[in-house]
N, C-alpha and C positions, 0 to 999 in steps of 0.2 A: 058185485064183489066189493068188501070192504077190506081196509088196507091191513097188509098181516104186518102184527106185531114187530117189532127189533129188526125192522127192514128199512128204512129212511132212503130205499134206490132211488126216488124224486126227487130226494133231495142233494143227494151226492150226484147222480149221472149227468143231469143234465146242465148244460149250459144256460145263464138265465142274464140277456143282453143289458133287460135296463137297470135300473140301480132303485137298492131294496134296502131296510136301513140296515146300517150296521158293512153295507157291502156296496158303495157308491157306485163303485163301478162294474157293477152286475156279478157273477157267479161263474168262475170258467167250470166246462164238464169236468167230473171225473174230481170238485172240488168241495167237501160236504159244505153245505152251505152254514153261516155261523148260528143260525138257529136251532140247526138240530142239539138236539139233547144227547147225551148220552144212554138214553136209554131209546132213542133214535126217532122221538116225538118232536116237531115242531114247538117251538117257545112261544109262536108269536098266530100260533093257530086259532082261529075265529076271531084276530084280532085286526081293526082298521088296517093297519099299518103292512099287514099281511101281501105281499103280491098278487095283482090278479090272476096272472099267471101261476102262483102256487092254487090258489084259494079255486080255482078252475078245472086244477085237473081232479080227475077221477080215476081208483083204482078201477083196469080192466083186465085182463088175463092176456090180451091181444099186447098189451103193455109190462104187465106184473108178473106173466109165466106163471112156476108153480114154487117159485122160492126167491130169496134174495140174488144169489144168483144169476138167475134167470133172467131176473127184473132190470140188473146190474146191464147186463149184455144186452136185452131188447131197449132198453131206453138209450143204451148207448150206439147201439146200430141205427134208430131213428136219430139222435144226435147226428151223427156221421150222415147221415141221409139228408138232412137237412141243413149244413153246412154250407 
């Protein structure tokens, strides 16, 4: 699966603990992170400085459903799950 268009749920839903630039002290859930764009692409995508943690994850369906949406609510249920 590759990641659909004007969706940025990775980047908004989840919580991200350690500190990324621009956002020392990590990323609360449900906070767009300052990189997204508005057009809902990552700024700092394929670039060093990038998080592991971003630069790691993978769109899967088990995660991304079938819409924003979707993606919105299942990364936010495993947030919560993992808490």
């Amino acid at each position: 699966m590759e990641c659909r268009s004007q969706c940025g749920a990775c980047c908004i839903a989840p919580s991200i603990s350690g500190p990324l630039p621009g956002m020392p002290q990590g990323k609360p859930a449900g906070i767009p992170c300052v990189h997204l764009m508005s057009d809902m692409r990552c700024a700092i995508f394929g670039q060093p400085e990038r998080p592991a943690v971003c630069a790691s994850f993978k769109a899967m369906k088990d995660v991304c459903g079938e819409n924003k949406a979707q993606a919105m609510w299942l990364i936010n249920e495993l947030e919560m799950a993992t808490c």
